[in-house]
GUMARVO-19519 format. One line per field, with one value per residue (C-alpha): residue number from 0; x, y, z. Coordinates in Angstrom, 2 decimals. Example, Ala and Ser with C-alpha at 12.3 -4.5 7.8 and 13.67 -1.06 7.14 Angstrom:
REM GUMARVO-19519
seq	(0_1)
u	(12.30_13.67)
v	(-4.50_-1.06)
w	(7.80_7.14)
END
This chain:
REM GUMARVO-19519
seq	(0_1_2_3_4_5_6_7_8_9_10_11_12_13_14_15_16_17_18_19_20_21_22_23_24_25_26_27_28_29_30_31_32_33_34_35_36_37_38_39_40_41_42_43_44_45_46_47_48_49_50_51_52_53_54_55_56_57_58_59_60_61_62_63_64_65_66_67_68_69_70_71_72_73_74_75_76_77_78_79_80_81_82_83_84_85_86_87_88_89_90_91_92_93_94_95_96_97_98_99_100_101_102_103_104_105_106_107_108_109_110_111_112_113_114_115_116_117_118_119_120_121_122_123_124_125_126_127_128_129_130_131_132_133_134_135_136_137_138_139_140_141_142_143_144_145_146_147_148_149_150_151_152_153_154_155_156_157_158_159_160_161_162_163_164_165_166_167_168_169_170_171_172_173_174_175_176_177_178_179_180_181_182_183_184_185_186_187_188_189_190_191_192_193_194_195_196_197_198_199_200_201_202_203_204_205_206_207_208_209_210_211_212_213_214_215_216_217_218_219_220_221_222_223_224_225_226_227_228_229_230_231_232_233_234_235_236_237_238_239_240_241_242_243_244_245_246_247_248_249_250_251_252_253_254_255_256_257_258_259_260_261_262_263_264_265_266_267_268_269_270_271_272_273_274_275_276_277_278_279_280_281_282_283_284_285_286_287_288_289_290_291_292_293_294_295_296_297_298_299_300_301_302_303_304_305_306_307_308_309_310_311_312_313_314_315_316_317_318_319_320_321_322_323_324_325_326_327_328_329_330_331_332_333_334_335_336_337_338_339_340_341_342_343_344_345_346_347_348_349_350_351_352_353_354_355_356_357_358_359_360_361_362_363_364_365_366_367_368_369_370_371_372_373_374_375_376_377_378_379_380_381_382_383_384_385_386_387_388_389_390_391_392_393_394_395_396_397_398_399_400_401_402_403_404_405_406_407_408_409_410_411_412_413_414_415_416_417_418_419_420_421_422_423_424_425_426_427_428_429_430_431_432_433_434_435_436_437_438_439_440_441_442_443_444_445_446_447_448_449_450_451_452_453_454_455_456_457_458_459_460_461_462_463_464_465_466_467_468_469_470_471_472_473_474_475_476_477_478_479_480_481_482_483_484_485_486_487_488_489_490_491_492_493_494_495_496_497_498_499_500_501_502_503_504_505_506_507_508_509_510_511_512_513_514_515_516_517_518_519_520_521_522_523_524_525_526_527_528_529_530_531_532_533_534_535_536_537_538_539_540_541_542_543_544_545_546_547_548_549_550_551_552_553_554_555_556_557_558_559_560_561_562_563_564_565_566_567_568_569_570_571_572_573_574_575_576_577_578_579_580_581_582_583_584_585_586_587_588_589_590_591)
u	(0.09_-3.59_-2.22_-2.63_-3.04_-0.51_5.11_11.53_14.67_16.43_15.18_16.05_19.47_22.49_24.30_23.52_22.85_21.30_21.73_20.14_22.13_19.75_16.82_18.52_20.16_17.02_18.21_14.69_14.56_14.46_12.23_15.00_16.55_15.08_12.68_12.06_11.72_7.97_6.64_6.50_3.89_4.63_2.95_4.16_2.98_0.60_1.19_0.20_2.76_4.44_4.64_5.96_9.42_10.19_9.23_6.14_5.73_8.94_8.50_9.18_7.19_4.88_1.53_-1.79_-4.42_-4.08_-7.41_-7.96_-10.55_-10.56_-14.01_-13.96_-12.56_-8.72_-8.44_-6.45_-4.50_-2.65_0.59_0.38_-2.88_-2.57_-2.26_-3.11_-0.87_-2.15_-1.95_1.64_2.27_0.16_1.32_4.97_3.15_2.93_4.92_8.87_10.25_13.55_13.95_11.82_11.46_13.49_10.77_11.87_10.12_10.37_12.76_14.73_11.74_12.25_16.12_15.96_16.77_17.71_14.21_14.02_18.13_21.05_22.03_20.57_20.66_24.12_23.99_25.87_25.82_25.82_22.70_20.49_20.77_20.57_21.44_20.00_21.11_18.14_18.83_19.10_17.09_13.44_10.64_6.92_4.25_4.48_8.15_9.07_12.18_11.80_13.73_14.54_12.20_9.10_10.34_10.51_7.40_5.72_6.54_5.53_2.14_1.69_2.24_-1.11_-3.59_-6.55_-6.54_-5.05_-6.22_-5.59_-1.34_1.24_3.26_6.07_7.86_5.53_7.00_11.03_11.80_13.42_10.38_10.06_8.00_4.01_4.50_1.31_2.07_2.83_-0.94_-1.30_2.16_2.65_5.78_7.43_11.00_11.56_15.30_15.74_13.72_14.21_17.37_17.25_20.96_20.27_18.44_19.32_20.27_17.96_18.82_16.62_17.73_16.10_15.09_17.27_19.24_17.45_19.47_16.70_15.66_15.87_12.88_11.33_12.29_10.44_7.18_4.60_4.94_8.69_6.75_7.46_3.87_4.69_3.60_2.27_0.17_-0.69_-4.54_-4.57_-7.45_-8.92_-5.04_-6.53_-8.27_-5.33_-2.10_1.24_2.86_6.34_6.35_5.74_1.77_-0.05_-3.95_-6.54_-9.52_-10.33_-14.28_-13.72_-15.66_-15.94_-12.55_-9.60_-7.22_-3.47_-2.21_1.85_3.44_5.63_7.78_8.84_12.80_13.35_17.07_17.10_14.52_16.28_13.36_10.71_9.97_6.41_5.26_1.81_0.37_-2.25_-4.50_-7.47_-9.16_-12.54_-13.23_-16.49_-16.50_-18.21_-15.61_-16.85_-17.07_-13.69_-13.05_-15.16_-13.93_-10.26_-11.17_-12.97_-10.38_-11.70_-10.36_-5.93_-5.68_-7.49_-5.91_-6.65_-4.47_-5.87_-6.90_-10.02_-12.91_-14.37_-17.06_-14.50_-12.14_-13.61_-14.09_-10.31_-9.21_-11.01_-9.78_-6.36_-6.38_-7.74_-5.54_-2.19_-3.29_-3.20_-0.14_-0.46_2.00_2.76_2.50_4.20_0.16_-1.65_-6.01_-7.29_-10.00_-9.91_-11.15_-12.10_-11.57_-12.62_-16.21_-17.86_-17.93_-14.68_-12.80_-12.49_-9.84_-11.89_-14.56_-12.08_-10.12_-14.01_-14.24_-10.40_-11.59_-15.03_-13.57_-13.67_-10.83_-11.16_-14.91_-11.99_-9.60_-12.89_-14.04_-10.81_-10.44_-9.11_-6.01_-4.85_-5.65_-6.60_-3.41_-2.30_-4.38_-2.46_-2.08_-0.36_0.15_3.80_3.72_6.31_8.32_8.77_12.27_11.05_8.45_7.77_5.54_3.04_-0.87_-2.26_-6.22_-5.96_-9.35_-10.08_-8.82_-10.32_-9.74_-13.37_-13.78_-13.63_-16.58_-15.98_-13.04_-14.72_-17.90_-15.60_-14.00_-17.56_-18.45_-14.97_-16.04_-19.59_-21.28_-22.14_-25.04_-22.64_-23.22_-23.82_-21.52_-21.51_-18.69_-17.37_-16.06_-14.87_-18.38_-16.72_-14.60_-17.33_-14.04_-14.49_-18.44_-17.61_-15.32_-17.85_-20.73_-18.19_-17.84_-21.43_-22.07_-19.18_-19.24_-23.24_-22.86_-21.67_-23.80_-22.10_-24.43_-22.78_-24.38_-23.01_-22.25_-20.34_-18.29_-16.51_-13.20_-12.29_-13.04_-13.35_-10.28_-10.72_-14.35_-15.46_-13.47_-10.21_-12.09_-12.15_-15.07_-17.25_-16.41_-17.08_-20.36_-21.37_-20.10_-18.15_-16.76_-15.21_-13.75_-12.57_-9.08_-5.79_-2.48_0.42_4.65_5.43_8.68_9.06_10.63_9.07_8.94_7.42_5.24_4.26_4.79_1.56_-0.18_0.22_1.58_-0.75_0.80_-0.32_-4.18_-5.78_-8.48_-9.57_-9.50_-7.39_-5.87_-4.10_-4.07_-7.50_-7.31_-4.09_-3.76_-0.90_1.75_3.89_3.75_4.68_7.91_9.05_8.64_10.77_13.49_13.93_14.03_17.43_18.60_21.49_22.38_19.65_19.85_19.20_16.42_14.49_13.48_11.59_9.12_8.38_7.43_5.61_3.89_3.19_2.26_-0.81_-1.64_-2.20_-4.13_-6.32_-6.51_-6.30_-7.93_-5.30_-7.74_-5.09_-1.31_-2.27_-1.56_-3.84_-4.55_-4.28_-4.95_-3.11_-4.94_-4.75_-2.17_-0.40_3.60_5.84_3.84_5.97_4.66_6.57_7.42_7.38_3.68_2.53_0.46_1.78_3.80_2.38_4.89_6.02_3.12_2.87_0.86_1.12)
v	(-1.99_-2.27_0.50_-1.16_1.89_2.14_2.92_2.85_1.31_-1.83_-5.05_-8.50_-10.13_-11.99_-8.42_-5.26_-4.19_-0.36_-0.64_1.33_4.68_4.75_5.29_7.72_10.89_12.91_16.52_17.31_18.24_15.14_15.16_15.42_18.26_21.95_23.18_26.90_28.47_28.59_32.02_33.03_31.63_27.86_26.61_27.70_29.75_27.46_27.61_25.47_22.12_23.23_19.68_18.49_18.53_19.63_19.37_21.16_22.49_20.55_19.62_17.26_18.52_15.53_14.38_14.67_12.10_11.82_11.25_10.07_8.85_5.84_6.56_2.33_-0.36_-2.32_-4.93_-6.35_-5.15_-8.46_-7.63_-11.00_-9.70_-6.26_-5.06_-1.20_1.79_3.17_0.46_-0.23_3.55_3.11_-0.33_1.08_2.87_-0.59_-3.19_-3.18_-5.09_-6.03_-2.31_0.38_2.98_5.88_8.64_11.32_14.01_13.32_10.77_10.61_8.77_5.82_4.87_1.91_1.37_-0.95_-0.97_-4.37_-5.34_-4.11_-3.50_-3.75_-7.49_-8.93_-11.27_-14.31_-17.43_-14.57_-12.86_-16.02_-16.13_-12.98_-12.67_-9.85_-9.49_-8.40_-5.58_-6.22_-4.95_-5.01_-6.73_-7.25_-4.70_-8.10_-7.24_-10.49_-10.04_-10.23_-13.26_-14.11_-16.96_-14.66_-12.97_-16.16_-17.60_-14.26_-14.88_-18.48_-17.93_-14.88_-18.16_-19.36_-16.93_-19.28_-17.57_-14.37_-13.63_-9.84_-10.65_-10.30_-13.56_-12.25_-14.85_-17.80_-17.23_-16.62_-18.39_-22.12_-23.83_-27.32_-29.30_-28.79_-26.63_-24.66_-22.56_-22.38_-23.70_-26.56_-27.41_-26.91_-29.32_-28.55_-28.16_-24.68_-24.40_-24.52_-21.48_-19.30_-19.99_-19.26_-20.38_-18.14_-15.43_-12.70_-13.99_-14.92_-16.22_-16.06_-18.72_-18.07_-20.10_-17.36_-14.82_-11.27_-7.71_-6.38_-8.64_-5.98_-4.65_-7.96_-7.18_-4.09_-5.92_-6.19_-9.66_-9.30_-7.68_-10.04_-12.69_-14.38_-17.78_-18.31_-15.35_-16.29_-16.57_-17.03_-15.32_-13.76_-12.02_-8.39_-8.24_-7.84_-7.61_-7.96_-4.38_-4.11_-0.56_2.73_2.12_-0.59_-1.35_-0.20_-0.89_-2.67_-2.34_-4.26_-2.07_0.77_1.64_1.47_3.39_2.99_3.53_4.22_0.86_1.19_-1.83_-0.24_1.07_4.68_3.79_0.39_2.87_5.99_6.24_6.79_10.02_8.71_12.03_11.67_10.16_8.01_7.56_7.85_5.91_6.14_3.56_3.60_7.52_9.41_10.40_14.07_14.27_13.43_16.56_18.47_17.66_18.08_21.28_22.52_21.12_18.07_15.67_15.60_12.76_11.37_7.72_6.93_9.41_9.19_12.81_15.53_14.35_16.12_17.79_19.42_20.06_23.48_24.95_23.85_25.52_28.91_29.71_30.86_30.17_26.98_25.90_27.21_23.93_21.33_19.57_18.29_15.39_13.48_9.85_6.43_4.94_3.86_4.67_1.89_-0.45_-4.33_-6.06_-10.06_-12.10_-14.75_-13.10_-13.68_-11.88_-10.41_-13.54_-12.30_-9.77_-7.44_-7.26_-6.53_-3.52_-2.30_-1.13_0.43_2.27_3.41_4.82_8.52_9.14_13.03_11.70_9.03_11.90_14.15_11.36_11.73_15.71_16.83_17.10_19.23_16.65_13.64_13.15_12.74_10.65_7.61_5.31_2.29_0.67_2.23_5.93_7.88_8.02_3.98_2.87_0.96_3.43_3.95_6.46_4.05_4.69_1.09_2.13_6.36_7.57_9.87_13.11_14.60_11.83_11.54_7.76_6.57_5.17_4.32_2.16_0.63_-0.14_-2.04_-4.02_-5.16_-6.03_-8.39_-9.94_-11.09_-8.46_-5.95_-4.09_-4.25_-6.23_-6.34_-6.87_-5.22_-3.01_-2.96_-0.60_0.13_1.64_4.08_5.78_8.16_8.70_4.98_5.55_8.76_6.47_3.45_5.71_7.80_4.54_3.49_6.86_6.21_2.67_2.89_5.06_2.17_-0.46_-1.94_-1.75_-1.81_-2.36_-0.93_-3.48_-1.50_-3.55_-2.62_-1.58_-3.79_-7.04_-6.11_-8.37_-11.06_-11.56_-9.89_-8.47_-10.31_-13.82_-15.34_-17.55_-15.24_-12.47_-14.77_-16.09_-12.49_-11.37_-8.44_-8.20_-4.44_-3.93_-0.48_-0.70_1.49_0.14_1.82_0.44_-2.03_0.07_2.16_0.27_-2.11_-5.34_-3.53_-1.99_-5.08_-8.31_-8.39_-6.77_-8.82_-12.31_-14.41_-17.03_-14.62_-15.04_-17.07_-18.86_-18.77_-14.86_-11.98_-11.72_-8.23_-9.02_-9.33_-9.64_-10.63_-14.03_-14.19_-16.90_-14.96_-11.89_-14.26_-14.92_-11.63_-11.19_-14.42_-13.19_-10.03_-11.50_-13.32_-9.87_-8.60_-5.62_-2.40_-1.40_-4.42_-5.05_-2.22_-2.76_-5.38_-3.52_-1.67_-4.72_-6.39_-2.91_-3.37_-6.96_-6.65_-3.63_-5.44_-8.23_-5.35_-6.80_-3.04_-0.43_2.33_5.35_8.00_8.17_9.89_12.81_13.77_16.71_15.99_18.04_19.15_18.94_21.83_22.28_18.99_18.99_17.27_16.84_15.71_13.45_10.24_9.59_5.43_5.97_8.37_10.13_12.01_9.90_9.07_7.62_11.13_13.44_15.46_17.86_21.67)
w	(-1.93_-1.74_-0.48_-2.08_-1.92_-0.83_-2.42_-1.55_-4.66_-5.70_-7.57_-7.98_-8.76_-7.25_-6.13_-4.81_-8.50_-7.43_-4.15_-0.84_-1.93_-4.94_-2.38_-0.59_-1.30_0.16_1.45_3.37_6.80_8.87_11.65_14.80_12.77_12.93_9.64_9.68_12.89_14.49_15.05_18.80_21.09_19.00_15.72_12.20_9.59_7.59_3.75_0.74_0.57_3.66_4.58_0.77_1.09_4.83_8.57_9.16_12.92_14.16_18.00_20.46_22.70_24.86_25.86_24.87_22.15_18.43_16.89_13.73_11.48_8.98_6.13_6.18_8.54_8.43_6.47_9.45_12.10_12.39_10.85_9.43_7.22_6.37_2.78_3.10_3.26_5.33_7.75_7.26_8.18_11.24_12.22_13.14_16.54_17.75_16.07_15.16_11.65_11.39_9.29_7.96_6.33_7.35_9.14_6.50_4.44_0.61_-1.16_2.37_3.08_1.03_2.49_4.61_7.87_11.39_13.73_15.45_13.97_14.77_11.24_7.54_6.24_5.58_2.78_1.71_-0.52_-3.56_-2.05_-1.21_2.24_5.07_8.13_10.89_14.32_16.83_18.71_22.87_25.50_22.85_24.60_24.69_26.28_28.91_29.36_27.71_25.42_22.19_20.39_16.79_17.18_17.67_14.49_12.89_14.19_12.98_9.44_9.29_10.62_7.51_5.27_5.73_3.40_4.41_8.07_6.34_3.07_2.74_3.09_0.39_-0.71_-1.11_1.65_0.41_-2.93_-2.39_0.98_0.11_2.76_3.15_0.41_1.18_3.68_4.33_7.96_11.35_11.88_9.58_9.30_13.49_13.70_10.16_10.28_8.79_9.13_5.21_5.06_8.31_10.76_14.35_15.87_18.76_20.31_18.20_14.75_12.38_8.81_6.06_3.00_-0.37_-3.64_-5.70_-5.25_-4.24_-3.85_-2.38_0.65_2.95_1.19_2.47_5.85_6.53_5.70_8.63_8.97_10.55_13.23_16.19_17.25_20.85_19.77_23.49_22.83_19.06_18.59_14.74_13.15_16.31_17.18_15.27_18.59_20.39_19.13_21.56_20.96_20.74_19.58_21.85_22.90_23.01_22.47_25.22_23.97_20.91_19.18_15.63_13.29_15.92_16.44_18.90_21.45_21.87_24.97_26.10_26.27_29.52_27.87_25.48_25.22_23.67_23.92_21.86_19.07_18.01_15.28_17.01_19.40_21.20_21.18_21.94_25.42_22.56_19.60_19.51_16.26_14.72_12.01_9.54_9.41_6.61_4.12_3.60_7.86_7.79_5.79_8.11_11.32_10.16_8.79_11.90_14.11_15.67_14.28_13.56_11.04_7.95_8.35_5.06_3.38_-0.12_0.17_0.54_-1.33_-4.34_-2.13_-0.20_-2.93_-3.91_-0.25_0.27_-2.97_-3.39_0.37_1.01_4.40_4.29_0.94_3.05_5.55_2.74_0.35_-2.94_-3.61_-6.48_-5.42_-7.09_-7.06_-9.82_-9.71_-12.16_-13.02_-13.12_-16.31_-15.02_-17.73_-15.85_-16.04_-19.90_-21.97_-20.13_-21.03_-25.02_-25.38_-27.87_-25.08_-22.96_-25.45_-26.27_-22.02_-23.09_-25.91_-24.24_-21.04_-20.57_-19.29_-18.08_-16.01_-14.68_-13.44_-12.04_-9.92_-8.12_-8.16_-11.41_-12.20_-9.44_-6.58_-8.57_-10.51_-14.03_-17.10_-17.10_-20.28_-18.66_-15.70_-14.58_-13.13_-14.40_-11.07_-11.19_-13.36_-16.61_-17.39_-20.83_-22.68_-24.23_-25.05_-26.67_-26.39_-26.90_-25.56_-28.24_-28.97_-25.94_-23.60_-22.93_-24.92_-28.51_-29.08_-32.67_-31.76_-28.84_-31.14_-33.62_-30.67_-29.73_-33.11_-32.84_-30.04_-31.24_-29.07_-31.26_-29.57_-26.00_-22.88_-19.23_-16.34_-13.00_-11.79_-7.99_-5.44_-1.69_-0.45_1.85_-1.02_-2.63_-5.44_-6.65_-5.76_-9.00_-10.45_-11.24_-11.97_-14.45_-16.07_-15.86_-18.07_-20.58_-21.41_-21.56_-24.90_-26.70_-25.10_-22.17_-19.36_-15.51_-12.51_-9.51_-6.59_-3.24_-1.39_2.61_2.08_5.20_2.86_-0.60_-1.55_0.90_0.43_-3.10_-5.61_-4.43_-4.58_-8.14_-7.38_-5.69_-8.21_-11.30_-9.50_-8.92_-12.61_-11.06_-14.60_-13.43_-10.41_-9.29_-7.50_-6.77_-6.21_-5.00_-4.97_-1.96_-2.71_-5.70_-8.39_-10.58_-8.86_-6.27_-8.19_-10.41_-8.99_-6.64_-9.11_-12.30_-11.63_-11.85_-9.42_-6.41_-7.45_-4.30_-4.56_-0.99_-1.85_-0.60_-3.96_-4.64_-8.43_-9.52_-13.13_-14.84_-15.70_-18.23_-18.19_-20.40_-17.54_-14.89_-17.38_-17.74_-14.03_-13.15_-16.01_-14.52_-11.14_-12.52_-14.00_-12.39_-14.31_-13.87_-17.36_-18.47_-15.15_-15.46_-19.71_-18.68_-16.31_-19.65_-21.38_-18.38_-18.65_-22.22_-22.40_-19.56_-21.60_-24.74_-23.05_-21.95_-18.30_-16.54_-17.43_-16.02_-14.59_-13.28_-11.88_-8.70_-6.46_-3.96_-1.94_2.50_4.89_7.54_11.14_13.27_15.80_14.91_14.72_13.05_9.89_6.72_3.53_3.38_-0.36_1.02_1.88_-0.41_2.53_5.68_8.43_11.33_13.03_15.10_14.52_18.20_19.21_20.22)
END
């Protein structure tokens, strides 16, 4: 995700090929089970990845505010726009999919599900059309009940990427809608029942182009979140959203922040997944990234919402301190750091151009930006991280014997491409992340040496795909020939990984796009072949050579497969990292 940053397993085919047991098996402490027993006078002892693997500070103890602090601003909290990770963690507190993500430490983390349905999705017609029965007794924070039409009416507003560019396509692309149909808005009296069935209140029927195994991986998405359409005020709906999770929205300052509230409405018996803990949330957007640090540090604040990790300034106070260390976890996360190479910006459109940035990245300034090793993650050579099936060891543009660059290699790409003596583009990044902020001025350095001269343009995290780097026209305009970016697994295998990364078919014009830089017919192939695949070992190859392929068209420049290093904040319970969000859950964090 732009989760994007931010991360579950099956793929495509006409049968359950891996099915959901191959993202289960987890044996970590769940959170309604008992981790090691809390010293007297509550709390736990605090020690380094505590929170990895297990239940850190189990409790269901109730009441008081969550606060928590986001270094930029949402992208959306419409669950019909939101691309982030850390959104779709958050978004649970007040808005129910058909499933989810089970709240899990570790790999139990990444097993789906029933949250708004009864059950998982039943398929039929060999996998091309399923079927999910709505639980009873689920209504809005207005004590309406919640129907399968509101579910339905939720996903065909998310089809319109005009009024919500930051969304995935994943529904625009594989639901069998009508011909032109462009959205609940512009298409207001479409009849939808070839793509979404409603026969009654609490059965709703999704029919497909193709077959897919791994639909249910659809239905977790945000945009199976239920929209009243009484209550539906398109773009403006971020201001207030209808809850139909435990709280519900207070006060809402766009760019300021927001407070969630208990939401009376809501049914602990029809949602054995969440426990509510908290009486709120209390959320703080546009926050200094190193304050963040501080505050969590000191105590102040519980929550860095982001959950991409302590910043390089803070890195070395965290690490050379015992104490503080033993309040921190280091996981290894399916995400991908990396740089976007434009080839629609000249002289970005010739491939040697495009191999000589390859060649003349330093790859160890790359991993520093974001930590070292330790807490940034490992050197990556291609786009797959080693925990994703299909990954291959492959290293098309080796940056020198000491990572840091080959400049000879990268000199005799530029000679190639009729720029001998280099050229000048200008190089993006979220303004609020000071590790892309390292990253782009790492790059600046590197790629300078051989002649290629950047120019650093920040961007605010909140729009950066809608409005800058994920708009070709603006970003050709604006020659943003580089554009710093991180991607993490919708669900960890590789169509989740890939497909809204590299096919080319997702790229929007009217901006939002999560790929930014791959434009390769014969990648959008590969992707549609494997989407036929029904048998894994013959499936999960061809991630490899989707891999390989945008590799060779030198279209990503991959920076580091990441971990990152969060810290815990004080007197919090129930603290666990979700291997489906690559950060810590939020969804039944307490407090002492």
């Amino acid at each position: 995700m732009k989760r994007k940053t931010t991360l579950g397993v099956t793929a495509l085919g006409a049968v359950l090929a891996l099915g959901l047991s191959a993202c289960g098996g987890g044996t970590a402490t769940s959170p309604s089970q008992s981790g090691a027993a809390a010293p007297a006078g509550g709390g736990a002892k605090a020690e380094f990845n505590a929170a990895l693997t297990q239940v850190y500070n189990p409790s269901d103890k109730k009441g008081g505010i969550i606060k928590l602090a986001n270094a930029g601003d949402w992208d959306s909290l419409d669950p019909g726009d939101t691309y982030y990770g850390y959104s779709w963690n958050f978004i649970r507190l007040y808005g129910r999919s058909l499933v989810m993500f089970k709240p899990a430490p570790g790999k139990e983390s990444t097993e789906l599900i029933p949250d708004l349905a009864e059950s998982l999705g039943v398929p039929s017609d060999n996998a091309k059309t399923w079927t999910y029965k709505l639980k009873q007794g689920v209504k809005f924070e207005d004590g309406t009940p919640i129907t399968s039409k509101d579910v339905k009416y939720a996903v065909e507003r998310s089809f319109d990427k005009e009024v919500f560019p930051d969304g995935y396509t994943y529904f625009n692309d594989t639901l069998n809608w009508p011909k032109d149909y462009k959205g609940a808005y512009k298409s207001k009296d479409a009849d939808t029942d070839s793509a979404i069935e409603t026969p009654d209140d609490q059965t709703i029927v999704f029919h497909l182009k193709q077959p897919y195994s791994g639909f249910d991986y659809f239905a977790q998405l945000p945009a199976t979140i239920p929209v009243p359409k009484a209550k539906d005020t398109g773009a403006k709906y971020k201001e207030h959203i209808i809850s139909s999770g435990p709280y519900k929205f207070d006060k809402n300052e766009i760019g300021k922040g927001f407070n969630l509230v208990r939401n009376d409405q809501w049914d602990a018996a029809t949602d054995p997944n969440r426990k509510a803990l908290p009486d709120g949330y209390e959320v703080t957007t546009n926050v200094n990234a190193d304050d963040i640090d501080n505050r969590l540090l000191s105590g102040d604040l519980h929550v860095d919402l982001a959950g991409t990790g302590a910043q390089p300034a803070t890195l070395g106070r965290v690490l050379t301190d015992p104490n503080l260390k033993a309040t921190t976890d280091n996981p290894t996360i399916t995400r991908l750091w990396y740089t976007s190479i434009n080839g629609n910006v000249k002289p970005l459109d010739n491939l040697d151009c495009r191999k000589a940035v390859e060649y003349a990245a330093d790859k160890v300034a790359y991993q520093t930006a974001y930590g070292g090793e330790f807490s940034g993650g490992q050197i990556a050579t291609s786009l797959l991280p080693p925990g994703i099936p299909g990954h291959k060891d492959i290293n098309p543009y080796p940056a020198g014997a000491d990572n840091h660059g080959d400049a000879a290699k990268a000199k005799e790409a530029l000679t190639a491409c009729g720029q001998p003596n280099g050229f000048e583009t200008n190089i993006s990044y979220r303004a609020e992340r000071p590790k892309e902020k390292a990253t782009a001025e790492a790059l600046q350095q590197s790629l300078g040496k051989v002649g290629i001269k950047l120019t650093l343009k920040p961007f605010p995290q909140a729009d950066y795909f809608a409005l800058y780097a994920g708009k070709p026209g603006y970003a050709k305009e604006n020659k943003l020939g580089l554009a710093v970016n991180g991607w993490g697994a919708d669900w960890p295998d590789g169509y989740g990984f890939l497909q809204q990364m590299v096919d080319s078919r997702v790229i929007r014009e009217t901006g939002g796009s999560s790929n930014i830089s791959v434009r390769d017919p014969e990648v959008d192939k590969l992707l549609d072949q494997a989407s036929l695949e029904t048998d894994v070992a013959k499936r999960e190859p061809i991630w490899g050579q989707i891999d390989q392929k945008v590799m060779d068209d030198a279209f990503i420049l991959p920076g580091i497969w990441a971990k990152s290093l969060l810290i815990r904040g004080k007197g919090v319970t129930n603290v666990y990292v979700s291997d489906a969000f690559g950060m810590y859950d939020y969804l039944n964090m307490g407090l002492q």
